[in-house]
C-alpha positions in Angstrom: 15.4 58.3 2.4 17.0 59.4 5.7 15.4 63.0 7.2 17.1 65.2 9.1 16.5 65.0 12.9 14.1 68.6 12.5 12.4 67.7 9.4 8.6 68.0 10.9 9.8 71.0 12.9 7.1 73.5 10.7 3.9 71.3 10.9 4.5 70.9 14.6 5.3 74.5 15.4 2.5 75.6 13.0 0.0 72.8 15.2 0.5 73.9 18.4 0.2 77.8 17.4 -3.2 76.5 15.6 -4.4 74.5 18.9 -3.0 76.1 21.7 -2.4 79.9 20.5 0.8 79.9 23.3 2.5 83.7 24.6 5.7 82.3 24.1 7.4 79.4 22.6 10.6 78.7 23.2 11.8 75.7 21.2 15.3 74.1 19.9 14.9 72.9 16.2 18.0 72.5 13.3 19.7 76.0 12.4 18.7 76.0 9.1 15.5 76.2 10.0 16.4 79.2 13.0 17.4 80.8 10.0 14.3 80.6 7.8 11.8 81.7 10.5 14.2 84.9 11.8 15.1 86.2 7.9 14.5 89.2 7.1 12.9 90.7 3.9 14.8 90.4 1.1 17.0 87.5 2.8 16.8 84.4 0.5 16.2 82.3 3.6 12.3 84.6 4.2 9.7 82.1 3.1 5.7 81.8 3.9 6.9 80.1 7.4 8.5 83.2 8.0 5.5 85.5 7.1 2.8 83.8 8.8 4.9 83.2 12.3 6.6 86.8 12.1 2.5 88.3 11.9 2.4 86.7 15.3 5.4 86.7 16.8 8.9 88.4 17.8 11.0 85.6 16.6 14.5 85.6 18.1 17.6 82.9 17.5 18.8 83.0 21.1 21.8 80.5 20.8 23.6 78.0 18.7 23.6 74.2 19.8 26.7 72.8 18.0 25.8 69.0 16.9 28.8 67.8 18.8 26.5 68.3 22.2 24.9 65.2 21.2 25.6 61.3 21.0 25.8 60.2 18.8 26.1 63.5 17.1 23.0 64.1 14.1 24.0 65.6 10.8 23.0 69.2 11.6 23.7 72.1 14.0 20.4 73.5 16.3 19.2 76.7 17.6 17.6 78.0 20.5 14.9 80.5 19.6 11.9 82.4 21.3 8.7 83.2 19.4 
């Protein structure tokens, strides 16, 4: 089974808040996922991730990180986003 480049973005994210309880996180993970944890209510992309970081944090999608940036290029686009 091949996993896209982000796929243990949430349970790392969701560590460090648990453990270290950071201000600010700034952090580039797969768009997709940018997209779950800024939706909005109502937005098929809002999900628990999106509850439990948004009760904590200002999440922002600061920029998009096209996949051709890379080599050799992954499967997916990133984001840059601030919580």
């Amino acid at each position: 089974m091949t996993k896209k480049p982000y796929y243990i973005t949430t349970p790392i994210i969701s560590k460090v808040i648990d453990e270290i309880c950071p201000d600010k996180i700034v952090v580039m993970i797969q768009e997709e996922v940018a997209d779950r944890l800024c939706a909005s209510v109502g937005n098929k992309e809002y999900a628990m991730i999106t509850v439990a970081l948004g009760g904590q944090y200002d999440i922002k999608k600061l920029f998009r990180v096209s996949r051709n940036c890379f080599t050799p290029a992954p499967n997916v686009d990133s984001a840059v986003i601030s919580l």
